[in-house]
C-alpha positions, -999 to 999 in steps of 0.1 A, spaced: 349 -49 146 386 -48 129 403 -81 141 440 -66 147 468 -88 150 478 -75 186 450 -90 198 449 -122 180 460 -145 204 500 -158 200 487 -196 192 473 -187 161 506 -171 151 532 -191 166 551 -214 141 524 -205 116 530 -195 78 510 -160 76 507 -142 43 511 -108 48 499 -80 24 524 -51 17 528 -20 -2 557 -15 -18 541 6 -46 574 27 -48 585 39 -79 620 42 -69 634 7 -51 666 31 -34 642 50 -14 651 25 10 641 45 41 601 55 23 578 50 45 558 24 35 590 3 41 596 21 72 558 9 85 555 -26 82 587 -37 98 572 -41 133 542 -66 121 571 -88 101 593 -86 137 565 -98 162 562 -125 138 593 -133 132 595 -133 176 569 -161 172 589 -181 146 564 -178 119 569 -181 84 561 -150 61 552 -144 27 555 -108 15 530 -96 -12 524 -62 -27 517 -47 -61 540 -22 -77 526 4 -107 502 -6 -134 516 -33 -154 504 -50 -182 508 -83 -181 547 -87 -164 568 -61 -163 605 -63 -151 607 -25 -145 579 -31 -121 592 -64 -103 595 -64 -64 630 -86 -68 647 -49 -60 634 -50 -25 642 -84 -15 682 -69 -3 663 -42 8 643 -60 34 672 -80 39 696 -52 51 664 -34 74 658 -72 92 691 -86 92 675 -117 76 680 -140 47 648 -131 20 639 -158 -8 624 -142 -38 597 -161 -55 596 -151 -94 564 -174 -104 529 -182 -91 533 -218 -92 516 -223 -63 520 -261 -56 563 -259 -63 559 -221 -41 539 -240 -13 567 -268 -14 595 -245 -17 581 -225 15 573 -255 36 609 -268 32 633 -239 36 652 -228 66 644 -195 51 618 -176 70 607 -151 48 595 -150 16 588 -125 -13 562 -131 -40 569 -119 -71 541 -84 -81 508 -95 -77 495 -74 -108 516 -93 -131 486 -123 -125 454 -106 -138 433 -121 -113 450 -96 -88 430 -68 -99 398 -86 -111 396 -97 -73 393 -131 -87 386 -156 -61 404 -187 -75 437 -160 -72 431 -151 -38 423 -192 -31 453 -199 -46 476 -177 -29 456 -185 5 468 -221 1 501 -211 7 497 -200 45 475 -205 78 469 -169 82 463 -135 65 475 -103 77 467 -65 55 497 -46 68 489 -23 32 464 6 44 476 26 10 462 -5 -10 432 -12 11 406 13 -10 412 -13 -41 386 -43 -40 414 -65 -54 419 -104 -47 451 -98 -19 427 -74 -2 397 -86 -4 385 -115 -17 417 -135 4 397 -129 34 375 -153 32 397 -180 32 417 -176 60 420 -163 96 426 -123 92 440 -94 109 446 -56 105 488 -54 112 503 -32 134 507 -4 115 470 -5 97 458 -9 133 477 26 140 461 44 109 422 29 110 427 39 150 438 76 141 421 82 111 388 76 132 395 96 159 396 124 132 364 117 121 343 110 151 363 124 182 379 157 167 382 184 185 374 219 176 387 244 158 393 216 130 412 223 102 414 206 68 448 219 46 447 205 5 467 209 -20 485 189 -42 472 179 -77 449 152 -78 419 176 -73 386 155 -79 391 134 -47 399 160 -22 367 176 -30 352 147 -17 368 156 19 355 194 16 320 174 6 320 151 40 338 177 63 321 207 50 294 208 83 324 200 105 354 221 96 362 254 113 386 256 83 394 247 48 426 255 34 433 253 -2 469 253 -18 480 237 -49 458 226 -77 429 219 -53 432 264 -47 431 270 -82 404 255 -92 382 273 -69 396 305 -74 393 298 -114 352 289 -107 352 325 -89 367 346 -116 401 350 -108 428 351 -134 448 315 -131 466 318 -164 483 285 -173 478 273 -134 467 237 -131 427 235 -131 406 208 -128 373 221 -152 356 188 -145 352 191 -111 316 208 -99 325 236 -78 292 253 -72 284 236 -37 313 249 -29 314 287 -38 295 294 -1 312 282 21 326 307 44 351 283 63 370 274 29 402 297 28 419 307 -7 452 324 -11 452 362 -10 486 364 -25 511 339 -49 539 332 -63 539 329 -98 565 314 -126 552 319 -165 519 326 -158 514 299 -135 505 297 -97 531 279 -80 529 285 -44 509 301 -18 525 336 -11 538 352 22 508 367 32 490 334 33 517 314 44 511 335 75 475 333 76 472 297 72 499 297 102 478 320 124 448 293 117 470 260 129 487 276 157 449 278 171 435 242 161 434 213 179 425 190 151 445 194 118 439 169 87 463 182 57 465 163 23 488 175 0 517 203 -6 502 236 -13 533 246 -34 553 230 -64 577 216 -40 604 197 -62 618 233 -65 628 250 -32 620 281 -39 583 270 -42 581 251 -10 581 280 15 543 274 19 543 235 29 573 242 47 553 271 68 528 250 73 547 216 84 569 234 111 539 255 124 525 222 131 556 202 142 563 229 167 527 229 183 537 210 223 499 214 231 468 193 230 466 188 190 459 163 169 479 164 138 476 141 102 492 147 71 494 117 44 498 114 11 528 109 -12 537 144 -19 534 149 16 545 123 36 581 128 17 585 164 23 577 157 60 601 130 58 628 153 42 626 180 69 630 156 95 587 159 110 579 126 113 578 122 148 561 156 156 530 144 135 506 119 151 499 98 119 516 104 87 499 84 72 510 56 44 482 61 18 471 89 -1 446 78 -25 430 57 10 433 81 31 409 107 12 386 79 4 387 73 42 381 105 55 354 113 29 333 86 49 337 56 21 342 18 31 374 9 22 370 -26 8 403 -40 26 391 -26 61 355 -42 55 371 -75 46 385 -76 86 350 -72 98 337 -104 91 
């Protein structure tokens, strides 16, 4: 079983220092109101209620060694303005000065500098993930986009201190399952987007379970380039094996496009009201990623079909969309609210759905 930090009991919280894993993997620091901000004020409030100390970790990009482009010192006022609290930014890994600097300020929150820019971070090296335990009495992954990476702030951490899924990884894990194992029929699977390989891997594990399989994006192309039909210059992914695939009645392709130099660039009219037809009838609905080259509005008629034909469904339905792509065109139009999980990860949420262990969510197990 997850330990989740609403149930962990408030003595183990109260007036303790509690490390808690972020994800502020966002390449643009402005986007003040992204989600993934957004989700993990609640966890820092309840603890702040209980007067603990907290530390703030998270990765951001792929650095090399440090990288000032990539530091986290952009979302310390960030933070500050969303909590209406005072926010120390920690530069170094010095863990004995950072343990003495925590343990004597007034301050009550803390920001440690990106993880990656240590290379044990990513090696899941345990004397990293000892040494940043030593700084607090209690762990808490509040970072469900991270928690498919077997990396020492996720993993390894774990064992050396008392742990617990946060608020908002206890609303995801609790969703995301209910997908899975308590869906209710018709259930319908939307992808697009273009990291192909990887959504292939849902069509794989859902493929005896979904009513319906919608395909958009890169993800539609592909298939429809493995069945003969003219792409042109549309994105393809030729490494991906789509002979299991070719069979299977419940996976829908576009009848019709919209096209821009020889390129597919959005699902066309005709499907747009298909695909509606299909959700206005679900009552499960997983969708991963636009199905139209969205940055330009005249491509994003098809996502936007299909994220109002959801929004507007008052029935019994249960409705999650993630991904980055995704979760920021739902956010644009104003949908957050009329989905029941939009979920913070995109590369985690397709590993989680596909049926893998996520490495972070196994860490809270034992």
């Amino acid at each position: 079983m997850i330990k989740y930090l609403s149930k962990a009991p408030k003595r183990a919280l109260r007036e303790k220092t509690c490390i808690v894993r972020v994800d502020l993997n966002i390449e643009d620091p402005s986007e003040e109101n992204a989600l993934r901000i957004q989700a993990v004020i609640p966890t820092i409030k309840l603890l702040l209620k209980l007067n603990a100390k907290i530390i703030l970790i998270s990765h951001r990009g792929r650095p090399k060694g440090k990288d000032t482009k990539l530091s986290l010192k952009p979302f310390a006022p960030i933070l500050t303005k969303k909590l209406k609290r005072g926010i120390v930014f920690i530069p170094h890994f010095r863990f004995p000065q950072l343990k003495k600097e925590i343990e004597t300020s007034s301050v009550k929150i803390f920001l440690l500098e990106n993880l990656r820019f240590h290379k044990g971070e990513e090696k899941n090296d345990r004397a990293f993930a000892k040494n940043l335990a030593y700084l607090a009495d209690v762990y808490i992954n509040e970072a469900f986009a991270a928690s498919h990476r077997k990396h020492a702030s996720i993993a390894a951490i774990t064992k050396y201190l008392p742990s617990y899924a946060g608020l908002r990884l206890e609303e995801e894990t609790k969703q995301l399952h209910k997908a899975i194992h308590k869906y209710k029929k018709p259930l319908t699977i939307i992808l697009g987007g273009a990291k192909i390989e990887n959504k292939f891997e849902v069509v794989k594990y859902f493929k005896n379970k979904a009513n319906y399989i919608l395909l958009g994006g890169g993800v539609a192309n592909t298939f429809l380039a493995e069945k003969g039909h003219p792409v042109g210059n549309s994105l393809v992914d030729r490494s991906v094996n789509m002979k299991p695939y070719l069979h299977m009645k419940q996976i829908i392709c576009p009848r019709d496009w919209k096209t821009q130099k020889d390129e597919i660039m959005d699902i066309g009219k005709e499907t747009a009201e298909a695909f509606v037809k299909i959700i206005k009838k679900s009552k499960t609905i997983i969708w991963g990623g636009p199905v139209g080259y969205i940055e330009k509005e005249k491509f994003a008629g098809g996502s936007k079909a299909i994220a109002y034909a959801i929004a507007k469904r008052k029935d019994k339905l249960l409705s999650i969309a993630g991904g980055g792509e995704t979760t920021d065109f739902i956010l644009k139009h104003n949908l957050l609210n009329r989905f029941d999980l939009v979920s913070t990860g995109g590369g985690a949420m397709l590993e989680y759905l596909s049926g893998k262990k996520l490495p972070g969510i196994e860490a809270l197990k034992k």
